[in-house]
FILUM-223039 format. One record per residue (C-alpha): x, y, z; residue number from 1; residue in three letters. Coordinates in Angstrom, 1 decimal. Layout:
// FILUM-223039
<node><x>X</x><y>Y</y><z>Z</z><num>NUM</num><residuo>ALA</residuo></node>
...
***
This chain:
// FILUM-223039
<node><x>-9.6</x><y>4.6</y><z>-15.4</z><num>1</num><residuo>UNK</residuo></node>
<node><x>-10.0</x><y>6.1</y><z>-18.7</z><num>2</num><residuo>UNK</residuo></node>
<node><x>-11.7</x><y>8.6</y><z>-17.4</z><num>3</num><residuo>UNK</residuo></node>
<node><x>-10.2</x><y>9.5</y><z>-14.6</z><num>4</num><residuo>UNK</residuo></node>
<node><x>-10.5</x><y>9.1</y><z>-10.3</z><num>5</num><residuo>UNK</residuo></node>
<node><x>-14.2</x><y>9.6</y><z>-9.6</z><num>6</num><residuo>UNK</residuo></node>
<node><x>-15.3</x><y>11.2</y><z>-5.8</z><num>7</num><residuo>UNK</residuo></node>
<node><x>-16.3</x><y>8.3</y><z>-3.5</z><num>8</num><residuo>UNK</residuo></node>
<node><x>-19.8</x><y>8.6</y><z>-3.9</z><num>9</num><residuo>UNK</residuo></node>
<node><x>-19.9</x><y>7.7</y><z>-7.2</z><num>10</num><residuo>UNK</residuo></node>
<node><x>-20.7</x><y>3.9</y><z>-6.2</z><num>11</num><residuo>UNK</residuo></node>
<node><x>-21.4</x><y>3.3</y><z>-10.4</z><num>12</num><residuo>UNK</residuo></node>
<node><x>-20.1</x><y>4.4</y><z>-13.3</z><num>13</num><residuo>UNK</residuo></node>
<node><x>-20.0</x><y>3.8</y><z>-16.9</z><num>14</num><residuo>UNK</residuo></node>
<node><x>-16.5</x><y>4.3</y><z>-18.8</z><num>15</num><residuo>UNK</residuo></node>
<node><x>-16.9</x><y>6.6</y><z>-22.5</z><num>16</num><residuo>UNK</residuo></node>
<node><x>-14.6</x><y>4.5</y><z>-23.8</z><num>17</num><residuo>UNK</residuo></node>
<node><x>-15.9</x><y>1.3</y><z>-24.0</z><num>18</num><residuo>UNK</residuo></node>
<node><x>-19.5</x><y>1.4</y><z>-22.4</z><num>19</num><residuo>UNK</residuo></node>
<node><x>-18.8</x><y>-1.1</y><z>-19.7</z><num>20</num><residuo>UNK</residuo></node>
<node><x>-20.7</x><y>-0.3</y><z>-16.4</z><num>21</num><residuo>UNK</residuo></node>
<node><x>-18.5</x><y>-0.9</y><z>-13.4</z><num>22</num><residuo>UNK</residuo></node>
<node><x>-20.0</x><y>-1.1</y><z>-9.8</z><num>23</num><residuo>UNK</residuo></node>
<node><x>-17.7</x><y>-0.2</y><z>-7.0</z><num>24</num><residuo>UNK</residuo></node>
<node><x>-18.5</x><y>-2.5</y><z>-4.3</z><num>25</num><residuo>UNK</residuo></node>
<node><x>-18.4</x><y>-5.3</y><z>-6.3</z><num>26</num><residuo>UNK</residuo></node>
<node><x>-15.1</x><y>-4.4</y><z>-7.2</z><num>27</num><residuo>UNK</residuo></node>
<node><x>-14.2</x><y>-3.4</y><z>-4.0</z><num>28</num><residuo>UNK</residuo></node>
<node><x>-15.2</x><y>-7.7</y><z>-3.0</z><num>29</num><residuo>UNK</residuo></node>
<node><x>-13.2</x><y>-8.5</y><z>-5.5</z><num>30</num><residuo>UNK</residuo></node>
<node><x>-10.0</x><y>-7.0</y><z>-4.4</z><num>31</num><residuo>UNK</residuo></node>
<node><x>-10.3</x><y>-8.1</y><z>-0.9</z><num>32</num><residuo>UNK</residuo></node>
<node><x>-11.5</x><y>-11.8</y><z>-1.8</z><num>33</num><residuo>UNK</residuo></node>
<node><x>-8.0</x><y>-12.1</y><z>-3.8</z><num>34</num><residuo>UNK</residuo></node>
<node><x>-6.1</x><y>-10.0</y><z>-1.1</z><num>35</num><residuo>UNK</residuo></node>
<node><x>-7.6</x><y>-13.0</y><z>1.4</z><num>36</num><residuo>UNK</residuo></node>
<node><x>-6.4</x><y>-15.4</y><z>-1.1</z><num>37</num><residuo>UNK</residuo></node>
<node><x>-2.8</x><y>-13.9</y><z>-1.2</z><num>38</num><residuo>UNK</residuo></node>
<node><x>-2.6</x><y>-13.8</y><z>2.7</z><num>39</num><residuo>UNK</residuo></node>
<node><x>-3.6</x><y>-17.7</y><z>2.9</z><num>40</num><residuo>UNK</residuo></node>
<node><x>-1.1</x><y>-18.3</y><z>0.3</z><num>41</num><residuo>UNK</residuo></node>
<node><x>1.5</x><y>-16.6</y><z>2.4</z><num>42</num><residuo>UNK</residuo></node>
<node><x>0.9</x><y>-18.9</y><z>5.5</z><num>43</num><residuo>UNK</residuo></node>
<node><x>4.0</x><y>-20.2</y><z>6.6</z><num>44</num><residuo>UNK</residuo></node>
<node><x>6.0</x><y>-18.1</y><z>4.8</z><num>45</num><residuo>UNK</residuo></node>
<node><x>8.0</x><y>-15.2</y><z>5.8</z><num>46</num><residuo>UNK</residuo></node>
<node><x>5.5</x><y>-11.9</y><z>5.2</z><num>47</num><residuo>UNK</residuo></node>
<node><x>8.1</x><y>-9.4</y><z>6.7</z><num>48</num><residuo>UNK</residuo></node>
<node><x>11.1</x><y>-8.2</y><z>4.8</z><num>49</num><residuo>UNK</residuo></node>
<node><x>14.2</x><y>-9.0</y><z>7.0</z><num>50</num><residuo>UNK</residuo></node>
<node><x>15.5</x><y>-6.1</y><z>9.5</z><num>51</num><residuo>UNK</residuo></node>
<node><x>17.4</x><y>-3.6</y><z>7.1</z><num>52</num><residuo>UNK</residuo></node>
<node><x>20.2</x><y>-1.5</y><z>8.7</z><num>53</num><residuo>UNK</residuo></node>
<node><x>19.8</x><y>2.8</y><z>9.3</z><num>54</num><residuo>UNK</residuo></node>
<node><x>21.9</x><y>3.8</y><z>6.4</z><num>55</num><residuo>UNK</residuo></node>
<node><x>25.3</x><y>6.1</y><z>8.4</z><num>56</num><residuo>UNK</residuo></node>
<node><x>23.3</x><y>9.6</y><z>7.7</z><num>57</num><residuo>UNK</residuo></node>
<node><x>20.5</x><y>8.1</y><z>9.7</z><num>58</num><residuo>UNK</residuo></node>
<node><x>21.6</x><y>7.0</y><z>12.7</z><num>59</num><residuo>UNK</residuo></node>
<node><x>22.4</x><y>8.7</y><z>16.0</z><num>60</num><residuo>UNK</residuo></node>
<node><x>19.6</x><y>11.3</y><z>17.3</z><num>61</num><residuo>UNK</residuo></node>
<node><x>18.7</x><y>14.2</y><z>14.9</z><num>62</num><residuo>UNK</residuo></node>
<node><x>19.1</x><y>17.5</y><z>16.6</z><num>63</num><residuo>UNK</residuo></node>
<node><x>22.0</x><y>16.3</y><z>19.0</z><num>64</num><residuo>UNK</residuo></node>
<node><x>25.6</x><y>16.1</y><z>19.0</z><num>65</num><residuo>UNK</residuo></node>
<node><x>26.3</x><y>12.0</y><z>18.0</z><num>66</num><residuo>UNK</residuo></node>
<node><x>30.4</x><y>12.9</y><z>18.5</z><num>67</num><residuo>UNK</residuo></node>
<node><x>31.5</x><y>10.9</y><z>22.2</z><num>68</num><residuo>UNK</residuo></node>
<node><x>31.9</x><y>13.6</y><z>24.4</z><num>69</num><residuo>UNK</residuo></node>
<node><x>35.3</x><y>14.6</y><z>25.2</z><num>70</num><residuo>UNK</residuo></node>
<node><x>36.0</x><y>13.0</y><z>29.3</z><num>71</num><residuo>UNK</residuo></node>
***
């Protein structure tokens, strides 16, 4: 916003810049009625990104030894 993040109980507002008054819950419809729309659009589509491998510095378990033990 123009000016700036407001606390959360500040459910209306009016911006300096241009006079608009902006309500937060009806924003707050908004944004989930086109977040629904986005999920129904996704149906049958893949919504996960595929598996993606540990990169080498993150595998094993942190703290312990990941050399093979010597027999």
């Amino acid at each position: 916003t123009v000016d700036g993040p407001k606390p959360l109980d500040v459910r209306e507002w009016t911006c300096t810049a241009c006079g608009t008054v902006h309500d937060r819950d009806t924003n707050a419809a908004i944004n989930v009625k086109t977040a629904a729309g986005l999920a129904v659009s996704a149906c049958g589509a893949s919504v996960r990104p595929g598996a993606i491998p540990a990169q080498r510095e993150e595998t094993g378990s942190h703290g312990f030894p990941t050399e093979p033990r010597a027999a």
